[in-house]
VMD Tcl script that draws the C-alpha trace (Angstrom):
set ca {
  {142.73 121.45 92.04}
  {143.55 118.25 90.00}
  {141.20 116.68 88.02}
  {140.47 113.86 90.76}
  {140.15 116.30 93.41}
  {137.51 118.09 91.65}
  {135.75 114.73 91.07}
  {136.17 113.26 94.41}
  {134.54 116.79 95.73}
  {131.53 116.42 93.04}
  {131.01 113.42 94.22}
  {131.03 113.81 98.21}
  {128.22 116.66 97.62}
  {126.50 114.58 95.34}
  {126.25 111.47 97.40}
  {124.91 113.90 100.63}
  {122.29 115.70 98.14}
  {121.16 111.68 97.38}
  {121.50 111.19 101.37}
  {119.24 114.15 101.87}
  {116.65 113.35 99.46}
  {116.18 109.46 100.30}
  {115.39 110.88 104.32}
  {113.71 113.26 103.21}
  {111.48 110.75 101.17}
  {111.25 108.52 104.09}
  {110.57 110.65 106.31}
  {107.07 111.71 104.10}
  {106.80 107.89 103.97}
  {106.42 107.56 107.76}
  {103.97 110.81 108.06}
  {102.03 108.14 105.88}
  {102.14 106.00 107.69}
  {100.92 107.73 110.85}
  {98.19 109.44 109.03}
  {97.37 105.32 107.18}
  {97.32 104.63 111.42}
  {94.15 106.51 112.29}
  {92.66 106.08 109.13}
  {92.59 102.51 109.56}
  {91.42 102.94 112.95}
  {88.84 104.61 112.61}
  {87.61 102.22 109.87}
  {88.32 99.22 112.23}
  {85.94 101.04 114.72}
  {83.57 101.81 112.42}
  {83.06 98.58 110.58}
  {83.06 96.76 114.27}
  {80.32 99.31 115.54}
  {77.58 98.36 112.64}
  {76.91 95.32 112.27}
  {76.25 95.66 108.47}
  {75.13 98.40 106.43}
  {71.51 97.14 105.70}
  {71.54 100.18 103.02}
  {74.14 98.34 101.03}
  {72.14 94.67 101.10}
  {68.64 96.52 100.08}
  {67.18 97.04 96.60}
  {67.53 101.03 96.68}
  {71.45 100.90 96.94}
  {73.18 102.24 93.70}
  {73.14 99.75 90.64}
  {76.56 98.51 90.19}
  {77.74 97.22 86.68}
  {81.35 95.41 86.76}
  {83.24 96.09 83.58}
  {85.87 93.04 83.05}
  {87.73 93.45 79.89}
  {89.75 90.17 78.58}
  {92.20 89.54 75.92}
  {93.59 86.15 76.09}
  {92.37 85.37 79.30}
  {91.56 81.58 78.71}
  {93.52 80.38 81.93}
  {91.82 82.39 84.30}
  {88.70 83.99 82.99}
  {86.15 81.04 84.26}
  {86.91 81.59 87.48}
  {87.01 84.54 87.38}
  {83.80 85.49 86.19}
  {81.86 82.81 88.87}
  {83.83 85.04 90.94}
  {82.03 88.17 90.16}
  {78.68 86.38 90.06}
  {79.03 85.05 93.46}
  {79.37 88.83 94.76}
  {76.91 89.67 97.19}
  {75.30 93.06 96.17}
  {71.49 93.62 95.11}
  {71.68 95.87 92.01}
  {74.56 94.12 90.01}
  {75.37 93.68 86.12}
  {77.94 91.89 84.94}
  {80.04 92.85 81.73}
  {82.67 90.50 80.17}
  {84.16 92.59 77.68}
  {86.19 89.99 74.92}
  {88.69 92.53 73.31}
  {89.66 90.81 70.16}
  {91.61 87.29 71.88}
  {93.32 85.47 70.04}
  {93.12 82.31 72.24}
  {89.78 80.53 73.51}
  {88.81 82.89 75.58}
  {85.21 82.89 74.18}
  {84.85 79.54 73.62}
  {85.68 79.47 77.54}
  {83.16 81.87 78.18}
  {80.84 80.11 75.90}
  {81.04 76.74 76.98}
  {80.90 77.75 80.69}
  {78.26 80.11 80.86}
  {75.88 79.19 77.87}
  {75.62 82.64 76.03}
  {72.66 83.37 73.96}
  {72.99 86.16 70.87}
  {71.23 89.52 71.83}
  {70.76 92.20 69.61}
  {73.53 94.79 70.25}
  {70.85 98.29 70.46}
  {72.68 100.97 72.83}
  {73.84 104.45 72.42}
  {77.55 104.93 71.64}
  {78.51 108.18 73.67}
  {82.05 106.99 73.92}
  {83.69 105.93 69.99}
  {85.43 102.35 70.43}
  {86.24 99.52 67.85}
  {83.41 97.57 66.64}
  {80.89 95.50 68.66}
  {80.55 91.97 66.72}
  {78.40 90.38 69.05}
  {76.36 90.57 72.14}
  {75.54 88.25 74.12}
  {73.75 87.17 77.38}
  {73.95 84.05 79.76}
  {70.96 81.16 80.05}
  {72.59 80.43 83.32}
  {73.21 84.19 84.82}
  {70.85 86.43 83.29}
  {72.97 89.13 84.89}
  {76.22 88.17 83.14}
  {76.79 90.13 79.68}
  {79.55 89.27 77.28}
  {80.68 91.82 74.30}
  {82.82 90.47 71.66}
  {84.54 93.31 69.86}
  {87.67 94.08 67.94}
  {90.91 94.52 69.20}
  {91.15 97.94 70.55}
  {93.64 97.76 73.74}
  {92.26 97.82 77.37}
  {91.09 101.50 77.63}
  {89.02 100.66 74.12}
  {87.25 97.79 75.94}
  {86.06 99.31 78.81}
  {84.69 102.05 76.94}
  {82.91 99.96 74.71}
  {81.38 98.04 78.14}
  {80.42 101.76 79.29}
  {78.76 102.31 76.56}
  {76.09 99.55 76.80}
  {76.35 99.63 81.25}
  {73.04 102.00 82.70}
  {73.99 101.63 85.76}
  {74.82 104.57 88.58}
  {78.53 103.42 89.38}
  {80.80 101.16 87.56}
  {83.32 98.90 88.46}
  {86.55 98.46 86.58}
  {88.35 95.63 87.31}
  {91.03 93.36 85.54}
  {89.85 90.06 83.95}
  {91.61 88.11 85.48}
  {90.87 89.23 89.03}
  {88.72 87.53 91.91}
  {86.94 90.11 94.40}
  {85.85 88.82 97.79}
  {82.00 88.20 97.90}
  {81.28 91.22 99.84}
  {83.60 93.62 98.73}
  {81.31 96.24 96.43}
  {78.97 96.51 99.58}
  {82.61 98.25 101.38}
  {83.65 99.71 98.32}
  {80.07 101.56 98.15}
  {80.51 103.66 101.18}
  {82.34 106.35 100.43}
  {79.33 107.06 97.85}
  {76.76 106.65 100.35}
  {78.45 108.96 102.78}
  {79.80 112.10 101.03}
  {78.65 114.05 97.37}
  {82.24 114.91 96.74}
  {83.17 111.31 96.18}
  {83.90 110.66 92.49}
  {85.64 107.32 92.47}
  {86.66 104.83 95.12}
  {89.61 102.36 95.26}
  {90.26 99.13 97.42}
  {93.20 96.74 98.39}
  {94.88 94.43 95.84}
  {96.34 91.07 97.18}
  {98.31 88.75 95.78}
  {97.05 85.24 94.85}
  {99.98 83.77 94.24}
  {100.30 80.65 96.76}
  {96.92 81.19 97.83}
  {94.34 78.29 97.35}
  {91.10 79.13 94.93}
  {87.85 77.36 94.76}
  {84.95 78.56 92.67}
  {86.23 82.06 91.86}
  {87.39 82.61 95.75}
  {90.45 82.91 97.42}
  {89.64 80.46 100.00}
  {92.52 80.40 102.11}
  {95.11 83.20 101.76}
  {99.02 81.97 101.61}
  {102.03 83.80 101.36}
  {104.06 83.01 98.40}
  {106.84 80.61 98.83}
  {108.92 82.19 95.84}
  {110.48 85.04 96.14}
  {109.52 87.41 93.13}
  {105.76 86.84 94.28}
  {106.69 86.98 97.92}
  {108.55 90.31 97.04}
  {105.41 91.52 95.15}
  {103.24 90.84 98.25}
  {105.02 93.36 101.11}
  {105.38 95.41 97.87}
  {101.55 95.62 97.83}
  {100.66 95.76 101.01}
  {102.74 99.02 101.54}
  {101.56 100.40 98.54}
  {98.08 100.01 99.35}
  {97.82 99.98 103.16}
  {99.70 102.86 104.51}
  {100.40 104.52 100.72}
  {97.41 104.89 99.53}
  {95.33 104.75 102.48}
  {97.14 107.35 104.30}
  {96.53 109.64 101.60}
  {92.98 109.61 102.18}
  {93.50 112.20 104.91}
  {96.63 114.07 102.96}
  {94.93 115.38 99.93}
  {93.59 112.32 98.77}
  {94.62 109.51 95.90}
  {95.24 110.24 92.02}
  {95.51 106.05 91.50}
  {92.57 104.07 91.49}
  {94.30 100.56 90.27}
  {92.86 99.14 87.15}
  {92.40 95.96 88.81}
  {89.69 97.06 91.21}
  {88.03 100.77 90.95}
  {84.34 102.05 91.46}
  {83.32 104.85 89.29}
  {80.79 107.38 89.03}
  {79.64 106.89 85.24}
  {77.98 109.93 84.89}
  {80.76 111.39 85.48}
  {83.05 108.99 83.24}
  {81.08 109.64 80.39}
  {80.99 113.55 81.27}
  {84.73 113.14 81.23}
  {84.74 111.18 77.55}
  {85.93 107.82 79.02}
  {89.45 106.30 79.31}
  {92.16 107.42 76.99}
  {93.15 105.32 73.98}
  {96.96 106.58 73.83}
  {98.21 105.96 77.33}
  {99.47 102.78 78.83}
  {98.56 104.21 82.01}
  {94.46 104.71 81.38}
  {93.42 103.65 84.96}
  {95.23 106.32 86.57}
  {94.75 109.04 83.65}
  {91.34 108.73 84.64}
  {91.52 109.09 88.04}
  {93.49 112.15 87.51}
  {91.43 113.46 84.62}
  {87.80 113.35 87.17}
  {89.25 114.70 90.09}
  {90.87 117.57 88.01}
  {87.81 118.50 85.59}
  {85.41 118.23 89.61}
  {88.24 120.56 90.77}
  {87.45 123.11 87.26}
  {83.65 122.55 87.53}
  {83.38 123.18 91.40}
  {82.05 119.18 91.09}
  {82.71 115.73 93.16}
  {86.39 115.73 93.06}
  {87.49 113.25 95.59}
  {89.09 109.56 95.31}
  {88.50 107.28 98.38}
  {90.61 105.07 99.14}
  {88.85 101.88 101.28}
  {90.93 99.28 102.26}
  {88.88 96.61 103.12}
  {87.59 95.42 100.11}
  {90.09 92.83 99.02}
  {90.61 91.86 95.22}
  {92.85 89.14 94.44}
  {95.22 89.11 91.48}
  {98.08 86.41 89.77}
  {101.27 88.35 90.33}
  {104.14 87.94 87.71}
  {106.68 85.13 88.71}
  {109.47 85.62 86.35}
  {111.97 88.68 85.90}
  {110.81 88.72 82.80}
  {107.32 89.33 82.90}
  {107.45 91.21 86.16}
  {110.45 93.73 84.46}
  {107.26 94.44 81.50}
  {104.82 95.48 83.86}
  {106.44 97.44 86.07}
  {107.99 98.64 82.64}
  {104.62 99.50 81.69}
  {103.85 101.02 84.57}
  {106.23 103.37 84.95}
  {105.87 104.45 81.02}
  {101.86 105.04 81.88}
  {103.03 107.33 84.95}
  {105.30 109.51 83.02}
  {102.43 109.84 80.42}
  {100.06 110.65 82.74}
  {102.20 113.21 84.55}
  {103.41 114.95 81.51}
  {99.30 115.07 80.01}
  {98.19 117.13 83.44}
  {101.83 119.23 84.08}
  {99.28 122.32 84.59}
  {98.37 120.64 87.56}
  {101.63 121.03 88.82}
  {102.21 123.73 92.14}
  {98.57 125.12 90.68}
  {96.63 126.14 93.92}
  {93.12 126.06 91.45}
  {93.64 122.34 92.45}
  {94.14 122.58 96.29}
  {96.01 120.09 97.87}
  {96.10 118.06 94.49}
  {98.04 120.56 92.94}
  {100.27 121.81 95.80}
  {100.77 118.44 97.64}
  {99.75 115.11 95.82}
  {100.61 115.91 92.27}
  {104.23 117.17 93.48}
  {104.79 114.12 95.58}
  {103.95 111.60 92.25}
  {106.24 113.70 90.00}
  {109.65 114.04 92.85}
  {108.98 110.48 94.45}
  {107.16 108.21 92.42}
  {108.23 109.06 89.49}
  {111.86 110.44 90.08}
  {112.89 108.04 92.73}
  {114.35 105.56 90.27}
  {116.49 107.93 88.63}
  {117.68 109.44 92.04}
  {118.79 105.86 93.84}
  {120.21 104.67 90.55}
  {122.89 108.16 90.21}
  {123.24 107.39 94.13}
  {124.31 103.89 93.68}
  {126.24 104.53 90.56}
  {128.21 107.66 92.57}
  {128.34 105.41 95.60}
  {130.82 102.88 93.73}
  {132.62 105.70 92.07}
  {133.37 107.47 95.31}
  {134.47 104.25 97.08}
  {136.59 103.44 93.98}
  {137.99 107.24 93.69}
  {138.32 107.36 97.48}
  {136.33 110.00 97.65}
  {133.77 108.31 99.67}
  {134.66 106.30 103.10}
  {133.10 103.08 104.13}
  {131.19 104.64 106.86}
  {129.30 106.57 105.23}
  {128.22 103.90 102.50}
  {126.89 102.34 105.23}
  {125.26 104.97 106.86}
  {123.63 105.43 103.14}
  {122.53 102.25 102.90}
  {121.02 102.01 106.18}
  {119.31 105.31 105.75}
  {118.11 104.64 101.88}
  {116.99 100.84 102.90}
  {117.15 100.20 106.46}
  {113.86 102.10 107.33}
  {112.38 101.45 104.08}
  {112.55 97.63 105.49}
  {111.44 98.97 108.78}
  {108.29 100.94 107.23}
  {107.27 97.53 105.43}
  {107.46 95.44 108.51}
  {105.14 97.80 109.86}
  {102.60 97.89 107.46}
  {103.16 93.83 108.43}
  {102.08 94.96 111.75}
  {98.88 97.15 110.98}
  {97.71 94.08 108.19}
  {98.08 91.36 111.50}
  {95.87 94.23 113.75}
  {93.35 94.90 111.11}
  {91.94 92.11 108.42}
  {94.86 89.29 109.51}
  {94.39 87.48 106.28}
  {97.30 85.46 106.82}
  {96.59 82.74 109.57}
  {99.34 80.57 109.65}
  {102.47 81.69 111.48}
  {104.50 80.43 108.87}
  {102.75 82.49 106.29}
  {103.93 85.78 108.43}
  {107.07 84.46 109.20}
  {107.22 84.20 105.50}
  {105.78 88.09 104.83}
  {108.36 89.27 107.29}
  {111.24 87.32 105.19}
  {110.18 88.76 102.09}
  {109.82 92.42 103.53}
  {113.69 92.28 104.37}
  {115.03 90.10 101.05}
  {112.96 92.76 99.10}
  {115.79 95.69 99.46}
  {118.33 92.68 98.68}
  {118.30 92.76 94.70}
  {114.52 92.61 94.08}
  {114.54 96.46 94.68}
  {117.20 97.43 92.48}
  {115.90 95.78 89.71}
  {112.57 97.63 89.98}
  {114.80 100.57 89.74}
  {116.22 99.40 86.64}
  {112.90 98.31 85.32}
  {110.98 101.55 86.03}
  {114.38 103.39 84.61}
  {113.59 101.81 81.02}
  {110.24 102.57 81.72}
  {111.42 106.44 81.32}
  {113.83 105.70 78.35}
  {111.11 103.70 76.59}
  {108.18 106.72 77.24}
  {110.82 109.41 75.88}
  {111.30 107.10 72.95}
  {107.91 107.16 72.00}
  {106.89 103.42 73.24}
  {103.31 102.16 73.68}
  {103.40 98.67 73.70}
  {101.91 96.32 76.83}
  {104.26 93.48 76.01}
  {103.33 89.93 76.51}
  {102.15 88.39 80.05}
  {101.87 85.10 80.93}
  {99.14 83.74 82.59}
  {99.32 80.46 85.21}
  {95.83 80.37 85.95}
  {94.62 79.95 89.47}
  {95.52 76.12 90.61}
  {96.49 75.47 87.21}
  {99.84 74.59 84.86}
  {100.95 77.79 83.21}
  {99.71 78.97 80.40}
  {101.21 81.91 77.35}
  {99.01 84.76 77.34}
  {100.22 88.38 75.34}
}
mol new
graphics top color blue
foreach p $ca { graphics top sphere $p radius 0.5 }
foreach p [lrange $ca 0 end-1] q [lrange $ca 1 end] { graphics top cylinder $p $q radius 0.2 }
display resetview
């Protein structure tokens, strides 16, 4: 066989390996999707039923402290703080966590909230960098702020764990806005089963979306179309990804930008990790894994009506970061727990869940990118005919596409946060531009995610921050 043969024949199996794997990965896709399908039904039927969990609005429902660490956070962290002390839940405490900004991010929180100096007396169970300040609010005597050092995210919230006594925290993002009656949904899970550890809920996209006094007021799809891609991107990620899991083995991502925590059982566990990008989900993995050792709580709910709203990126170039980031924190995270890998000790975690993150999630990129790349070479080699590059496309994308428009369809059924028929119009455009060019440079993105982790990179890179209803402002 000539040299071009023997390439042409490489290639033909490889491309129908690639073929194989991207059905294969769909086709687990739509048995989450099914199993996301009851899961939000019976929550439907259950939150329709009751009227209102008077449990959750009483004074003998778990104390609740929010931990909101900021590092120049000046655009957005006004509103959102009001936003967390406009939450309707009994037992709440508030902790603004300033991690060292470099911009005005205290003054803001000064200024608007009219701190007084308290003496910082609290047992440090967790090490962190150095606490200059403490301080409480005239206006919100719930409302906490701790000005420390620079330390990086997971260094904040430890250092707000230390000084929380409540029974659950609540990590969120600073620059996040939670619906008013979101923590008495999140609470649930904890209310209804002991083997609940932590507990996640939906993150929307504000982008587009008008916000008065820390609320998302009236929910709009993006017009653009990196946020517009980021919103379908969400929803399926949260709505029939993680929420079908719930019934599949259950989640090992609780997003940083909205999580409820057991804190016994965070400080049992020694906190979040300083030397991962990826400290939300290291956690996540970290409880359920040391409950699965200690015969403990174990599970992660996933509930996906509490809604908290976030500022998506809306340039390549800060969008390429984070999903940069992201991708760098998953490989981390995966490569710190490997022994949880095929281990039956961890039940479906090990065998199922675990398996999934490390073949799909993580892999995926590097799969569809030597697809693509053997796709052009067998077209230009001859090797591969123009049917089948259709059919490949059509496979990899088509019901990709097709799974997102139905997620569309179980959003409209369920909450229908977008009114306006342009709005969904709107969704549904995005959902089928988003496998035009927005997808493939995710796949690049979360490839130098990979080369970056291998290298030995830790950095978050700069973000830039727009503020809600506001001009944009820099923000690192």
């Amino acid at each position: 066989m000539t040299l071009h043969e023997i390439a042409s024949l490489v290639l033909v199996r490889l491309e129908w390996v690639i073929l194989c794997y991207f059905i294969l990965v769909n086709g687990w896709y739509v048995l989450l999707l099914v199993s996301a399908g009851y899961e939000m039904r019976e929550y439907v039927l259950l939150a329709r039923g009751r009227a209102r969990w008077r449990l959750m609005g009483s004074r003998v429902a778990p104390s609740i402290s929010m931990l909101a660490p900021a590092y120049n956070e000046a655009a957005t962290i006004s509103e959102s703080v009001r936003g967390l002390l406009a939450l309707y839940y009994p037992n709440l405490e508030v902790v603004v966590v300033n991690d060292g900004s470099k911009d005005a991010t205290m003054d803001v929180l000064q200024d608007t909230f009219d701190l007084a100096p308290i003496h910082p007396i609290y047992q440090k169970r967790i090490p962190s960098q150095e606490v200059i300040g403490l301080y409480r609010s005239r206006l919100h005597p719930n409302l906490v702020v701790v000005d420390k050092r620079n330390g990086g995210k997971a260094d904040a919230l430890n250092a707000g764990l230390n000084l929380t006594t409540s029974e659950l925290v609540c990590a969120i993002d600073a620059d996040t806005l939670i619906e008013p009656d979101s923590l008495q949904r999140m609470v649930r899970p904890f209310l209804e089963r002991r083997d609940v550890v932590a507990a996640g809920g939906t993150i929307r996209i504000a982008n587009g979306s008008t916000v008065e006094s820390g609320r998302v007021s009236h929910a709009r799809a993006p017009r653009r179309l990196l946020p517009g891609c980021q919103v379908v991107e969400y929803l399926r990620a949260f709505l029939f990804g993680r929420l079908g899991w719930n019934r599949l083995g259950g989640n090992l991502i609780i997003s940083g930008a909205f999580g409820l925590f057991n804190r016994r059982a965070m400080l049992e566990a020694g906190g979040y990790e300083h030397a991962t990008v990826g400290e939300d989900m290291e956690l996540a993995l970290r409880l359920r894994r040391i409950g699965y050792e200690r015969n403990g709580p174990h599970q992660i709910a996933f509930v996906p009506d509490p809604v908290a709203w976030t500022e998506a990126p809306e340039t390549a170039a800060v969008l390429g970061r984070q999903r940069d980031r992201w991708h760098r924190g998953l490989s981390d995270v995966l490569w710190r727990h490997r022994g949880v890998m095929f281990n039956p000790r961890y039940g479906a975690m090990g065998l199922v869940v675990f398996p999934y993150f490390v073949f799909v999630e993580l892999l995926a990129p590097l799969v569809e990118a030597v697809g693509l790349l053997g796709l052009v070479a067998g077209l230009t080699l001859g090797a591969i005919n123009l049917p089948f590059a259709i059919l490949f496309f059509l496979a990899a994308y088509g019901l990709g596409a097709v799974l997102t428009v139905m997620t569309l369809v179980m959003e409209e059924a369920s909450f229908h946060r977008y009114e306006g028929f342009r709005d969904r119009m709107l969704l549904v455009l995005w959902a089928m531009l988003e496998n035009l060019g927005y997808r493939q440079l995710t796949v690049w993105w979360r490839l130098r995610g990979i080369w970056k982790y291998l290298r030995g990179s830790k950095s978050w890179g700069s973000m830039e921050r727009r503020g809600f209803g506001t001009p944009a402002k820099p923000a690192s």
